[in-house]
Backbone of each chain as ProteinMPNN parsed JSONL, in Angstrom:
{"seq_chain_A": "XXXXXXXXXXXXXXXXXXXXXXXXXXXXXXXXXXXXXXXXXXXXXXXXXXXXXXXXXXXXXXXXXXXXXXXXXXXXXXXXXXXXXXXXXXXXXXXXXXXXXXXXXXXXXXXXXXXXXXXXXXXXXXXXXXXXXXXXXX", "coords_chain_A": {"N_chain_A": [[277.757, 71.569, 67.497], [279.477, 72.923, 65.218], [279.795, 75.153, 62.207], [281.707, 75.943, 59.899], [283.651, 78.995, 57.874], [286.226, 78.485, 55.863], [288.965, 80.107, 54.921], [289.082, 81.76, 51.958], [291.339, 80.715, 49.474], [292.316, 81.834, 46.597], [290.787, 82.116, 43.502], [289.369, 79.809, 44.46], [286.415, 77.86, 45.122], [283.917, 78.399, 47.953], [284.658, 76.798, 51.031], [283.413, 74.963, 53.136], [283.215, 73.6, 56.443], [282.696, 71.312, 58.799], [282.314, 72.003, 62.233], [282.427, 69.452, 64.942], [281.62, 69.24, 68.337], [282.355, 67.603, 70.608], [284.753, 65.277, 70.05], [286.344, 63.283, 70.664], [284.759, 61.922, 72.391], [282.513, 61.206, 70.558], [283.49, 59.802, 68.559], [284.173, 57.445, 70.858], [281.798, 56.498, 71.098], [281.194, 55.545, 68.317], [283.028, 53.635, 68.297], [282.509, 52.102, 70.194], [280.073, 51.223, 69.43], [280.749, 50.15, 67.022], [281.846, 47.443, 68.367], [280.265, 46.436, 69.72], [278.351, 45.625, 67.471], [280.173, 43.825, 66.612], [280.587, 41.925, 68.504], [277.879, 40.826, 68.305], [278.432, 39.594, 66.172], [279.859, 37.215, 66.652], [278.883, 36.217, 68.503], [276.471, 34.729, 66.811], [278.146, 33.104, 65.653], [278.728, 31.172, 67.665], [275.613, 30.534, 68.192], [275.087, 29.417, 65.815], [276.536, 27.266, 65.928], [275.324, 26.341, 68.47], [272.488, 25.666, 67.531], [273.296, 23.352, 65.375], [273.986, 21.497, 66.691], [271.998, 21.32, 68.148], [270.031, 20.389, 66.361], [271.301, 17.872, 65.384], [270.87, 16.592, 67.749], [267.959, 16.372, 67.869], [267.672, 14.825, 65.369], [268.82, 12.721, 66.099], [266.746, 11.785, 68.634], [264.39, 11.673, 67.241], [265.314, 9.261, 65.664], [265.661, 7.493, 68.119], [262.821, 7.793, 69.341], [261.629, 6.147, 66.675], [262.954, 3.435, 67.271], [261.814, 2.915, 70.036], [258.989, 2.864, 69.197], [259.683, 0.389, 67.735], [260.002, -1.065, 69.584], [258.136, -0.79, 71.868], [255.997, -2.173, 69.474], [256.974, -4.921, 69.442], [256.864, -5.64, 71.477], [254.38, -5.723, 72.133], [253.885, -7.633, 70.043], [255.089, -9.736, 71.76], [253.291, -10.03, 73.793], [250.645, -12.098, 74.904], [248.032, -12.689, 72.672], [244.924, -11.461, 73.172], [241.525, -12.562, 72.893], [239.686, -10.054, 71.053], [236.913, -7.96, 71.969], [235.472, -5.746, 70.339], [233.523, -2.431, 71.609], [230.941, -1.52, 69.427], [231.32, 1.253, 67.791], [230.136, 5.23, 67.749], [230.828, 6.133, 65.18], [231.051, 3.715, 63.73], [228.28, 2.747, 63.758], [226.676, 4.856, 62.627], [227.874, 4.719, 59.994], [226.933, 1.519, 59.597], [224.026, 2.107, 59.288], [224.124, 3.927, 57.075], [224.642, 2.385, 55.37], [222.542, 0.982, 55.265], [220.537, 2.4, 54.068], [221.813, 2.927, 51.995], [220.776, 0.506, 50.324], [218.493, 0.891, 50.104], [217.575, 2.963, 48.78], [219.342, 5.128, 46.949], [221.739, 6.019, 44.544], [224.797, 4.342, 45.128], [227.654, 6.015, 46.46], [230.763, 6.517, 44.355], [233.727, 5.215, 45.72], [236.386, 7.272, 46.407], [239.693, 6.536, 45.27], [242.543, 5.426, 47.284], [245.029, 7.239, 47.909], [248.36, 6.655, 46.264], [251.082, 7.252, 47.039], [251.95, 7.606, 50.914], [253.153, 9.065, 52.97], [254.907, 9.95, 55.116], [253.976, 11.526, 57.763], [251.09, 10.916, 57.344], [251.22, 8.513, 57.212], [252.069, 8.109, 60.142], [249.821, 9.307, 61.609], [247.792, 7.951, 60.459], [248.599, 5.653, 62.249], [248.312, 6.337, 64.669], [245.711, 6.8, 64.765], [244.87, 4.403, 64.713], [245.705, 2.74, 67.237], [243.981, 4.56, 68.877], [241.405, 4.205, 67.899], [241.625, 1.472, 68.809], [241.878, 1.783, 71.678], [239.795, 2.802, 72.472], [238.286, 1.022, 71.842], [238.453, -0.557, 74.121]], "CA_chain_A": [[278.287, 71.523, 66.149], [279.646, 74.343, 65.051], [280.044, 75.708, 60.839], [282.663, 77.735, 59.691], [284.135, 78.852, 56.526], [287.603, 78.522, 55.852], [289.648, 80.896, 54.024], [289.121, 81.252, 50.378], [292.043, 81.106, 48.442], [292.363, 82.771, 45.425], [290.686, 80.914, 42.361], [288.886, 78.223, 44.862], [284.99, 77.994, 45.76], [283.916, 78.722, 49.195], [284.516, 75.324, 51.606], [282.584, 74.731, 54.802], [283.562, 72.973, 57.898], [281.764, 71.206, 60.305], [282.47, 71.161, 64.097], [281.978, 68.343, 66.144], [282.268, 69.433, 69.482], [283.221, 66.244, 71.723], [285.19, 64.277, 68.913], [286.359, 62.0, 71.055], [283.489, 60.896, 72.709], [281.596, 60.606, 69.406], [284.507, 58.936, 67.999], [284.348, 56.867, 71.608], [280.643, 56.054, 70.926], [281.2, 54.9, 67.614], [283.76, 52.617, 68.424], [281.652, 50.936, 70.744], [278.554, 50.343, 68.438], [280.951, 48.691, 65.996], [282.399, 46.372, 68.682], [279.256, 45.719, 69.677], [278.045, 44.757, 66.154], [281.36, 42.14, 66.363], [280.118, 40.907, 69.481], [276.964, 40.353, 67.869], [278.484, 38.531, 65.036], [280.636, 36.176, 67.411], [277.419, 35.53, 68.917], [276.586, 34.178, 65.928], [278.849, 31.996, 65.462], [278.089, 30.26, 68.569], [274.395, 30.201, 67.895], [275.148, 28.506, 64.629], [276.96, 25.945, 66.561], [274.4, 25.271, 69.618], [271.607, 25.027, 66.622], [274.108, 22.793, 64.674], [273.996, 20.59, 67.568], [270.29, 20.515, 69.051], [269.724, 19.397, 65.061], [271.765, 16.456, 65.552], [270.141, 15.883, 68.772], [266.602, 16.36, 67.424], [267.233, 13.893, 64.79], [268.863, 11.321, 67.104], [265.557, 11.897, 69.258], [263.568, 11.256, 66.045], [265.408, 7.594, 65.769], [264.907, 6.811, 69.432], [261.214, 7.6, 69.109], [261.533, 4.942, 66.08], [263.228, 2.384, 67.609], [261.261, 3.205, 71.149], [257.823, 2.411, 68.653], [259.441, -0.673, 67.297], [260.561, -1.819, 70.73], [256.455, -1.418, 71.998], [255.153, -3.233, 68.764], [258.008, -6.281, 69.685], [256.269, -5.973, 73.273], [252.897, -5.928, 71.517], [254.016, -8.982, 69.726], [255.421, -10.688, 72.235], [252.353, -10.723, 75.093], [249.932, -13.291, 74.23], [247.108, -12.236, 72.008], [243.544, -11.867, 73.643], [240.502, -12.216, 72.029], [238.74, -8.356, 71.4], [235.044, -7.747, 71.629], [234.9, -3.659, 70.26], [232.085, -1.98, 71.748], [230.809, -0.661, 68.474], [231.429, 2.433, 68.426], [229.185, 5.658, 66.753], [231.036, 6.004, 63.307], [230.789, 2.013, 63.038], [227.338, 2.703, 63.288], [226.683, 5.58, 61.269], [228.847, 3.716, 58.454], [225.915, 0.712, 59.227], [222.763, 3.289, 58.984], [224.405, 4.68, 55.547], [224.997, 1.213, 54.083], [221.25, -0.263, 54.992], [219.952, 3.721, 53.864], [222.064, 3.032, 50.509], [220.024, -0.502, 49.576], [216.43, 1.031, 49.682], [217.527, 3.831, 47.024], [220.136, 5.85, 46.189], [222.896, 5.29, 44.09], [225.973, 4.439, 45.989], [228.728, 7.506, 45.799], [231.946, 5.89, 44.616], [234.868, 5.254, 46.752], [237.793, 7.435, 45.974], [241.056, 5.98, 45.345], [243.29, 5.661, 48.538], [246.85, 7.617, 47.358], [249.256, 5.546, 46.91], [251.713, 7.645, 48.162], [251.457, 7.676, 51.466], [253.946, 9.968, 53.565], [255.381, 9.459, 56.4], [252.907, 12.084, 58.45], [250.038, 10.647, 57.347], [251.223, 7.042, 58.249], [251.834, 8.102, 61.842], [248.556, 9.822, 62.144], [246.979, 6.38, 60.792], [248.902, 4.102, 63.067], [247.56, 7.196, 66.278], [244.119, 6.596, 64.755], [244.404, 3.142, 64.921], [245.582, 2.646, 68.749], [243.253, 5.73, 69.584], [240.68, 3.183, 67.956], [241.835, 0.028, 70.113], [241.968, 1.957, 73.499], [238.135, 3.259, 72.836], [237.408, -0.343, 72.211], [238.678, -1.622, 75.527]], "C_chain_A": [[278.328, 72.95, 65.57], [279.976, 74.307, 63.32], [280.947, 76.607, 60.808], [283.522, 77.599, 58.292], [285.437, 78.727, 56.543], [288.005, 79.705, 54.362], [290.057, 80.945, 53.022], [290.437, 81.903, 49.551], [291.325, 81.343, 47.075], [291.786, 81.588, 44.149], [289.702, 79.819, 42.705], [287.16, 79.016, 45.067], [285.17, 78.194, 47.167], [283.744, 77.198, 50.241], [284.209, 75.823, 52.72], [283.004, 73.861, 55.395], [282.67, 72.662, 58.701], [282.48, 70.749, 61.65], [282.084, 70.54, 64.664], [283.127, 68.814, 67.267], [282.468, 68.454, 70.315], [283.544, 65.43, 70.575], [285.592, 63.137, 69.767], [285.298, 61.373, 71.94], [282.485, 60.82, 71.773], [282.564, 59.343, 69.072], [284.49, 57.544, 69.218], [283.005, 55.926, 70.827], [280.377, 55.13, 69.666], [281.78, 53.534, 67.516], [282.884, 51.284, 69.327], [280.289, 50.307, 70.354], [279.406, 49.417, 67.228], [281.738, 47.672, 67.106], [281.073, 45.901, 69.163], [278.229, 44.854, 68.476], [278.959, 43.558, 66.039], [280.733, 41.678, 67.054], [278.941, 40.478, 69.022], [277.496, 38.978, 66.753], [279.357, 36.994, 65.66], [279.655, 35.694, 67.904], [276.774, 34.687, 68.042], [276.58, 33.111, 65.83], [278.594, 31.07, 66.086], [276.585, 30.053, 68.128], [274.448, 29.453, 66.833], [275.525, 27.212, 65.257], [275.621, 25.087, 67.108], [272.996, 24.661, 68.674], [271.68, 23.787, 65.748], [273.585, 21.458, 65.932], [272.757, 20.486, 68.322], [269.774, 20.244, 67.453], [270.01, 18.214, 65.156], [271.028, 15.779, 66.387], [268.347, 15.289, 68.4], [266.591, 14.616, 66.472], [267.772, 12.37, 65.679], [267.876, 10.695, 68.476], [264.925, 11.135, 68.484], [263.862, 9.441, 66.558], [265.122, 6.749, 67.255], [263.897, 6.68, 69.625], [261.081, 6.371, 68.035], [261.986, 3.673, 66.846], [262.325, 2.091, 69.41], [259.726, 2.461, 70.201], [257.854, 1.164, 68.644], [259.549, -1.512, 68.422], [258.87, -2.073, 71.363], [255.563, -2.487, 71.071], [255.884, -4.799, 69.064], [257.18, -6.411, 70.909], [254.927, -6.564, 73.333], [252.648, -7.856, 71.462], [254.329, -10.34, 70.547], [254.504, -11.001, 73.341], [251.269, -11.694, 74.318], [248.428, -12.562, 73.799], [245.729, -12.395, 72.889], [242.756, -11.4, 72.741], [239.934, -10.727, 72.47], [237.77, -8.105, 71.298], [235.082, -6.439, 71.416], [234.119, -3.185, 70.595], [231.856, -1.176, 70.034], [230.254, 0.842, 68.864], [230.487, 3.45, 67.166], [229.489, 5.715, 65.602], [230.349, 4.712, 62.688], [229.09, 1.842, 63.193], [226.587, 3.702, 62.611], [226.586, 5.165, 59.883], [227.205, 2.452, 58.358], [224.743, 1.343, 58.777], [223.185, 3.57, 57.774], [224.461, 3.448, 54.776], [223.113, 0.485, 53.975], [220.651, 1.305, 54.059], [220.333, 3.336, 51.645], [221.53, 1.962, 49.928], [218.599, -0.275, 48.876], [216.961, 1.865, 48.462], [218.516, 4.259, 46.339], [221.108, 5.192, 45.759], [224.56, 5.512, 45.253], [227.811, 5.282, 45.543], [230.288, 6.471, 45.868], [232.957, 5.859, 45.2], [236.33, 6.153, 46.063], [239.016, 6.414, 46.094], [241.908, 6.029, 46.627], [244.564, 6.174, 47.77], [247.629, 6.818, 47.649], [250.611, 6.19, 47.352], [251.589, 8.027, 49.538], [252.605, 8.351, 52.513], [253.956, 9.817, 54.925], [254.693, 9.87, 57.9], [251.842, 11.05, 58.578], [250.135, 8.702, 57.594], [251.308, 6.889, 59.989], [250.607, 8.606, 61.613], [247.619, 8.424, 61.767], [247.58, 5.75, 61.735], [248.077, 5.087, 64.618], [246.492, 6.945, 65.955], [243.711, 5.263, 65.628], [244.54, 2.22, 66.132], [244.055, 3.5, 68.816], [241.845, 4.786, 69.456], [240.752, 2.163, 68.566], [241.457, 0.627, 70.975], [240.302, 2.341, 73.627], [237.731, 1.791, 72.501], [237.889, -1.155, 73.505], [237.698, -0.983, 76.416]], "O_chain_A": [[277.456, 73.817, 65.5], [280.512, 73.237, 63.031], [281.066, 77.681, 61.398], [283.939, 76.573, 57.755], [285.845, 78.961, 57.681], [287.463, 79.929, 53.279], [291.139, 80.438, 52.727], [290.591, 83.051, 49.132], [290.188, 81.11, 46.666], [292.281, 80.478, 43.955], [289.213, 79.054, 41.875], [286.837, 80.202, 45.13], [286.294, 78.192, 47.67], [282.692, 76.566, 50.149], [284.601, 76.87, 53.234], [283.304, 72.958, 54.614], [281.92, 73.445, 59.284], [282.982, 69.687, 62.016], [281.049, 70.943, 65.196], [284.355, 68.855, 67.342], [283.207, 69.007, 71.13], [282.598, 64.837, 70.057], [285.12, 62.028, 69.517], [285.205, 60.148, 72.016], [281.442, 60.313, 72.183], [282.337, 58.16, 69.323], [284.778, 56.474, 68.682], [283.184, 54.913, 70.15], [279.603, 54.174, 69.726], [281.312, 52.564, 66.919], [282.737, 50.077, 69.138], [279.665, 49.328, 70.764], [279.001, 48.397, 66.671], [282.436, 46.897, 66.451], [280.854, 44.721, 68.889], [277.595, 43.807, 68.612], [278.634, 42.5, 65.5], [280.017, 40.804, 66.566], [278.819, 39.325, 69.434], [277.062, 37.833, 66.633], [279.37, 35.917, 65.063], [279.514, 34.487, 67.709], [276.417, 33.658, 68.615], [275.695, 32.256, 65.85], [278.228, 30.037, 65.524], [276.524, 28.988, 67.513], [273.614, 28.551, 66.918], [274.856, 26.191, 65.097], [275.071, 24.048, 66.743], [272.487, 23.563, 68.903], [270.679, 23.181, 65.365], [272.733, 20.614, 65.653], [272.563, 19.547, 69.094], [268.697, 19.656, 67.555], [269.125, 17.367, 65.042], [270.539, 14.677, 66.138], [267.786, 14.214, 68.615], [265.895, 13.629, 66.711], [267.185, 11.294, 65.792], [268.059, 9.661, 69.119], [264.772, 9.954, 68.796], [263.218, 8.682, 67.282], [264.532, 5.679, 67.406], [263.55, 5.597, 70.097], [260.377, 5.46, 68.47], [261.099, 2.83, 66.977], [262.339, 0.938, 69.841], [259.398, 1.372, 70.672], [256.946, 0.471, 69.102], [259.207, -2.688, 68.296], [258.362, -3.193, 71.381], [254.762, -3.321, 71.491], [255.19, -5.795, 68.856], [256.867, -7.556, 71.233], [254.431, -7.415, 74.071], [252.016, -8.736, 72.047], [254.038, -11.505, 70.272], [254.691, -12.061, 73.938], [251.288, -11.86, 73.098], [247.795, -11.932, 74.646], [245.482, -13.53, 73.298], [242.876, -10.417, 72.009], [239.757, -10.281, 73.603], [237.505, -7.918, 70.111], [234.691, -5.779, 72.379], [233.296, -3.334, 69.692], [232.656, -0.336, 69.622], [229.426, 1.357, 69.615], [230.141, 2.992, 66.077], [228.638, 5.409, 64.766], [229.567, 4.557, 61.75], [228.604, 0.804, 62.744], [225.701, 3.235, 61.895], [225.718, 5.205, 59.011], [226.485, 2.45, 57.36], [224.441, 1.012, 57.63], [222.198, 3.39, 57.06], [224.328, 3.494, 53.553], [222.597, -0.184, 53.08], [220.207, 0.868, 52.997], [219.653, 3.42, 50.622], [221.633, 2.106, 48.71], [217.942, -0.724, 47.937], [216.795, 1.485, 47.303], [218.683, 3.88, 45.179], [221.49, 4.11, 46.205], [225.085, 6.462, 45.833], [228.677, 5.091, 44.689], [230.793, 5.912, 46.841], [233.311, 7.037, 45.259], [237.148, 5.608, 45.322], [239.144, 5.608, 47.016], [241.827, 7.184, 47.046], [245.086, 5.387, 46.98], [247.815, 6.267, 48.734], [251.266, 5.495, 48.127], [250.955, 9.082, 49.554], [252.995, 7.295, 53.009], [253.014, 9.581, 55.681], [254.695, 9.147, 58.896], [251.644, 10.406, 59.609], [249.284, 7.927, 58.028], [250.875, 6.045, 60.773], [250.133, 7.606, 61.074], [246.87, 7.904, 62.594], [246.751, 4.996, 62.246], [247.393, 4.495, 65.452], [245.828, 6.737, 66.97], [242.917, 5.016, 66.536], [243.857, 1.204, 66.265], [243.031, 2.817, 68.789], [241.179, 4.541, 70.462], [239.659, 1.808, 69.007], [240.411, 0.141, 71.404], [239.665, 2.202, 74.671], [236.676, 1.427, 73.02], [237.609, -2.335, 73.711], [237.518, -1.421, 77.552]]}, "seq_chain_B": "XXXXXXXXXXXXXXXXXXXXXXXXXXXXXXXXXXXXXXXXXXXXXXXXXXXXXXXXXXXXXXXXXXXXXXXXXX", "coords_chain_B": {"N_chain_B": [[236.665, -7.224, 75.5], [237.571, -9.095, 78.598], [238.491, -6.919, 81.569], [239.252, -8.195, 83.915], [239.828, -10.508, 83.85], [242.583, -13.007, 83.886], [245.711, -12.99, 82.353], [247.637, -15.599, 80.941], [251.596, -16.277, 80.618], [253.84, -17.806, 78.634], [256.888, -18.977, 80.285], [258.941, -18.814, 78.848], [258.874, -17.322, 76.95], [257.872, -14.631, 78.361], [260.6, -14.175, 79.351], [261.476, -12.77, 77.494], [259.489, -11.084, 77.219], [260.045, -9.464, 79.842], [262.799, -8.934, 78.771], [262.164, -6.846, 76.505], [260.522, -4.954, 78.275], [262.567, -4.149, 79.757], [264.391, -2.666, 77.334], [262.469, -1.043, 76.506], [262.483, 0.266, 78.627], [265.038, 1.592, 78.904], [265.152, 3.256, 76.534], [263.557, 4.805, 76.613], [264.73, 6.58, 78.764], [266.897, 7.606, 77.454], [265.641, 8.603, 75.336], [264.241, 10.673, 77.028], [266.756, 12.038, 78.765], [267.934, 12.732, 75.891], [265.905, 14.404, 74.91], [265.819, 16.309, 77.208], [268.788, 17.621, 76.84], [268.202, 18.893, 74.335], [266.337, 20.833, 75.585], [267.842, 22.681, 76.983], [269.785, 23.253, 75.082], [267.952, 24.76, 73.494], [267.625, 26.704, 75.431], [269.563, 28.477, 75.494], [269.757, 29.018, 73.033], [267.898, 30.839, 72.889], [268.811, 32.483, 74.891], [270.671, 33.894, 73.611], [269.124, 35.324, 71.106], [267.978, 37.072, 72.834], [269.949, 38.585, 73.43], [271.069, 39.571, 71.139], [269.04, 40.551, 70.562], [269.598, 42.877, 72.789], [271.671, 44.026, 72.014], [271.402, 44.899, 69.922], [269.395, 47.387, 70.986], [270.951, 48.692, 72.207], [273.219, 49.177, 70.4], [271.611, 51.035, 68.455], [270.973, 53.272, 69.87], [273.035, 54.4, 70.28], [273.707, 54.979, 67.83], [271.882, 56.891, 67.82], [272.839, 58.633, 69.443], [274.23, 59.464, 68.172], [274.13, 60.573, 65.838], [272.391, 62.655, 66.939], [274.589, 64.488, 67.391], [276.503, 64.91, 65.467], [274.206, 66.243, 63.476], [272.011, 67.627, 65.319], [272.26, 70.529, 65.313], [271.805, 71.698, 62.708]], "CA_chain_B": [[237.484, -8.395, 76.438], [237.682, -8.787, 79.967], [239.823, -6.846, 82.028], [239.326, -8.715, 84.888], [240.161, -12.25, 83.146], [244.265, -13.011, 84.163], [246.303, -13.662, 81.394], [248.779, -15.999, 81.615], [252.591, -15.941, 79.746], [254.582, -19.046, 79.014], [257.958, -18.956, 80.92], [260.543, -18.873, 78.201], [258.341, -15.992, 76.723], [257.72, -14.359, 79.965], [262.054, -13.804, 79.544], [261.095, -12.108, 76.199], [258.827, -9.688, 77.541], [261.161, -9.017, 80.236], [263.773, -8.155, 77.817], [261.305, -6.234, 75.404], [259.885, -3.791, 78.733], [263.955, -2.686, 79.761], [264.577, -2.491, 75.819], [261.312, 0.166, 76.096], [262.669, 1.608, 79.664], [266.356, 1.997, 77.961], [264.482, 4.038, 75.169], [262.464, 5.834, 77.528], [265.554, 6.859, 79.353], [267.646, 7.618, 75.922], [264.917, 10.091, 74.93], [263.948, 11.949, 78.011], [268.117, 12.843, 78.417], [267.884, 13.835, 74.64], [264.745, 15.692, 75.149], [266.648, 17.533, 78.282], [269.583, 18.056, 76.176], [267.743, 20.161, 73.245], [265.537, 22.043, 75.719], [269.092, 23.268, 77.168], [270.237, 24.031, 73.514], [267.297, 25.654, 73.121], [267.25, 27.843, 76.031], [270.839, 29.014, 75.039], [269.49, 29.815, 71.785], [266.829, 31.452, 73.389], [269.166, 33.324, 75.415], [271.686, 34.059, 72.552], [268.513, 35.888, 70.986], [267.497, 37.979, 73.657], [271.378, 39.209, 73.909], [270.975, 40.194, 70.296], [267.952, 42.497, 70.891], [270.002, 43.781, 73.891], [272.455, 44.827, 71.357], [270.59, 46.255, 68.113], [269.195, 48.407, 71.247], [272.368, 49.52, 72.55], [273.425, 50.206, 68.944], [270.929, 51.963, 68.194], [270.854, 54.399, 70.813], [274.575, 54.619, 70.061], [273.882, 55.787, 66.071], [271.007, 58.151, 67.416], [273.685, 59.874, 69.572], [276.147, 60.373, 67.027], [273.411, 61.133, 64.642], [272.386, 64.136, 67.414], [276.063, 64.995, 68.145], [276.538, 65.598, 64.509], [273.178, 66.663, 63.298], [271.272, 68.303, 65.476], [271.877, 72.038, 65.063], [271.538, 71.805, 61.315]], "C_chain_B": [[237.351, -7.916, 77.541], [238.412, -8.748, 80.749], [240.199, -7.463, 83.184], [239.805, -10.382, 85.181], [241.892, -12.344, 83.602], [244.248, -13.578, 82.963], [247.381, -14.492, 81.616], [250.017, -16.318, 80.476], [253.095, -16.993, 79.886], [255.669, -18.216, 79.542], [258.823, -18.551, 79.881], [259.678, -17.195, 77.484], [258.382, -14.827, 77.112], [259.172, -13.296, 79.888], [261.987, -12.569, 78.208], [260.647, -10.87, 76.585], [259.588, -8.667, 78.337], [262.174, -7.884, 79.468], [263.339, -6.885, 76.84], [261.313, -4.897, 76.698], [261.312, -3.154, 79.217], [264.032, -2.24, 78.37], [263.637, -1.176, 75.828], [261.887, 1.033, 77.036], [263.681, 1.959, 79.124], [266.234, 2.96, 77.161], [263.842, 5.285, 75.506], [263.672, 6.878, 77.904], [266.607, 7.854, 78.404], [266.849, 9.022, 75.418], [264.661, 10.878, 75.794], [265.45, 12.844, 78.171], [268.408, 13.656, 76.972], [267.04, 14.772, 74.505], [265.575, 16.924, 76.464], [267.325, 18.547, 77.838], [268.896, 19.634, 75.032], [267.041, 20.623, 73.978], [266.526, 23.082, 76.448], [269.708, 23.912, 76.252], [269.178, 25.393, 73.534], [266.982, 26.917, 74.117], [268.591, 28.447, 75.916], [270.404, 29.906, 74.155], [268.767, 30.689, 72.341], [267.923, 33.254, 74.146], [270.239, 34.377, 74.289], [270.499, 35.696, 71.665], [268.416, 37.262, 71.745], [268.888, 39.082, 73.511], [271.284, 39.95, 72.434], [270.164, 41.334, 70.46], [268.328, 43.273, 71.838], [270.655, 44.616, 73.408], [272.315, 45.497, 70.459], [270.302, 47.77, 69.439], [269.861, 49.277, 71.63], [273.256, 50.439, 71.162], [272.945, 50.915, 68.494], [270.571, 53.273, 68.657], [271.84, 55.051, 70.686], [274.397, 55.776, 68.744], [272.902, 57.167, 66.759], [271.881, 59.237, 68.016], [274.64, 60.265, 69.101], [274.974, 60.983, 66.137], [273.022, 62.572, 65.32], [273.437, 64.63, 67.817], [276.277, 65.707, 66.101], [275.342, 66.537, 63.518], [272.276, 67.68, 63.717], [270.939, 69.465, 65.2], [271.633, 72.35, 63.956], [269.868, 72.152, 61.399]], "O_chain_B": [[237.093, -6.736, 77.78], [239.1, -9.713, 81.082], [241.366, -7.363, 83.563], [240.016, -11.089, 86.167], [242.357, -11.207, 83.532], [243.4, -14.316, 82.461], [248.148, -14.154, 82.518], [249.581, -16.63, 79.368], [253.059, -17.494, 81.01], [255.632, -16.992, 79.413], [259.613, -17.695, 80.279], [260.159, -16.087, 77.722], [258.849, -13.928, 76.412], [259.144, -12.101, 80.182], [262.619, -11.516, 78.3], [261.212, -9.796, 76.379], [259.831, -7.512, 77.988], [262.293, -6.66, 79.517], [264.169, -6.047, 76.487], [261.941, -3.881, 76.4], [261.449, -1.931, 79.178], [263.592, -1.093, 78.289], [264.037, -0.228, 75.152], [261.983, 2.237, 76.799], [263.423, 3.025, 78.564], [267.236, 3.652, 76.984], [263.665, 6.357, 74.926], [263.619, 7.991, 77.381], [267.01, 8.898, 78.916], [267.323, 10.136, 75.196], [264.824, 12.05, 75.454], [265.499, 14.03, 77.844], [268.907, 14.774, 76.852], [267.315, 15.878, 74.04], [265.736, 18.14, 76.363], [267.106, 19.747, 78.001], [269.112, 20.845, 75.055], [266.447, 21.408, 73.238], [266.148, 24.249, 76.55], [270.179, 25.033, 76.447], [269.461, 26.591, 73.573], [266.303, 27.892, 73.794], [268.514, 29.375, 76.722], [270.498, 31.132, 74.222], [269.333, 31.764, 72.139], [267.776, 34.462, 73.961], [270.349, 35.593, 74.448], [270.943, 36.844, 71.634], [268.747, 38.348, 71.267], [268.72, 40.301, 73.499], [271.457, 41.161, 72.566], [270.393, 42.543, 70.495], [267.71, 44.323, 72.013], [270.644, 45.777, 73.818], [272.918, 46.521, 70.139], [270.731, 48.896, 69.188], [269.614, 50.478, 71.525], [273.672, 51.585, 70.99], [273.636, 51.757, 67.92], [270.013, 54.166, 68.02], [271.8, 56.262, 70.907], [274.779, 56.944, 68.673], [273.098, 58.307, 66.336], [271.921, 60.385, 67.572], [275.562, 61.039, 69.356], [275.179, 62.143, 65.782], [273.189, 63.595, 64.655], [273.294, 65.373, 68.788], [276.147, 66.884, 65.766], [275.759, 67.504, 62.88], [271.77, 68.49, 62.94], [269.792, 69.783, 64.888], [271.128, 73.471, 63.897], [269.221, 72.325, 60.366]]}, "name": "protein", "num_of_chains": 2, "seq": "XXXXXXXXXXXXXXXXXXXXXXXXXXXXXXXXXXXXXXXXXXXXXXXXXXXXXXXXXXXXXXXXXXXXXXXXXXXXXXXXXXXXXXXXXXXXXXXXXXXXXXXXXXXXXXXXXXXXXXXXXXXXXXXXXXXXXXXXXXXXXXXXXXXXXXXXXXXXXXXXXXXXXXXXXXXXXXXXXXXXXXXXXXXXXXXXXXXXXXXXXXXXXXXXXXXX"}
C-alpha cells in the first residue's frame, strides 16, 4: 500500500491517495466473502425448513407416544385383573412409624393443599411414579 | 401376587387383547420411524451448523486479508 499526494490545484487542500497494490485480488477476495455470506444465508433458508419439519415430526411423535400410552392402558384394561399383595415398601413404612410417633405427642403438621392445577409434566411424572410404584410391588 | 399362578383369558376377550398388543406394535413401529426421521433432520441440522462455522471462518480470514492488504503499512 502505497500513499501519495496528488497535485494541488490552486485554491484546494492537500488530498491523499491510497494504493492498493493487488486490486484485483483484494477486490477478488472480497467478492468471495460476500458470496460466501449468501451461501450462508441460503443455508438458512434450508435450515429453517429441515427445523420446520423435524417440529412437525416431533409433535406427531408426541401424539403417537399419547395414543401408544392409551393403547397400553386399553391392554391394561383389557387382561384380566389379578389380585396384588404390595410388599410394603420403606416409605409405606416410614409414613406408618410417623403416624403411630404422631399419637403419643406431637401436634400433627397440616397437610398442604394439593394444587389444583396440575400440568401436564407433573401428571406424567405422577402416572411414572405410579407404575414405578406397581413394578416395585411385584 | 404370584408370578408363577397362570392366568387365564376368556376367548372373545383373548381377540381383544390380540387386537390391543398389534394396536401397541403399530405404535411402536409409527414412533421408532418418526424417531429415525427427526434424528436424520437433526443430523442435517447438525451438519447445516458445522458448514456455518466453516464459513464465518473462511470469512473471516477473508476480511483479515483485506484488512492487511489495505492496512498494514499504515
Amino acid at each position: 500500500m502505497v500513499a501519495a499526494k496528488a497535485k494541488k490545484a490552486a485554491g484546494q487542500e492537500d488530498i491523499y491517495y491510497v494504493g492498493v497494490q493487488q486490486p484485483v485480488e483484494l477486490r477478488r477476495t472480497l467478492l468471495e466473502a460476500s458470496r460466501i455470506t449468501l451461501k450462508t444465508l441460503h443455508s438458512y433458508e434450508r435450515f429453517k425448513h429441515i427445523k420446520q419439519r423435524r417440529l412437525e415430526l416431533t409433535g406427531q411423535l408426541r401424539s403417537t407416544m399419547k395414543d401408544l400410552g392409551k393403547a397400553i392402558a386399553k391392554l391394561k384394561s383389557v387382561l384380566p385383573s389379578v389380585p396384588e399383595t404390595p410388599k410394603p415398601t420403606k416409605q409405606a413404612e416410614s409414613l406408618k412409624q410417623v403416624g403411630k410417633g404422631a399419637k403419643k405427642g406431637a401436634k400433627a403438621t397440616p397437610i398442604p393443599p394439593a394444587p389444583k392445577q396440575v400440568t401436564e409434566l407433573q401428571k406424567l411424572e405422577r402416572e411414572i411414579a405410579s407404575i414405578e410404584e406397581q413394578m416395585h410391588a411385584m | 401376587m404370584n408370578p408363577h399362578v397362570p392366568v387365564f383369558v376368556k376367548i372373545d376377550e383373548y381377540k381383544d387383547v390380540l387386537d390391543t398388543v398389534n394396536l401397541v406394535k403399530g405404535k411402536m413401529v409409527e414412533a421408532r420411524s418418526l424417531l429415525h426421521e427427526i434424528a436424520t433432520l437433526k443430523e442435517e441440522e447438525d451438519a447445516e451448523l458445522e458448514q456455518w462455522q466453516s464459513n464465518i471462518d473462511e470469512i473471516e480470514s477473508k476480511i483479515t486479508a483485506i484488512d492487511k492488504a489495505l492496512f498494514a503499512d499504515q
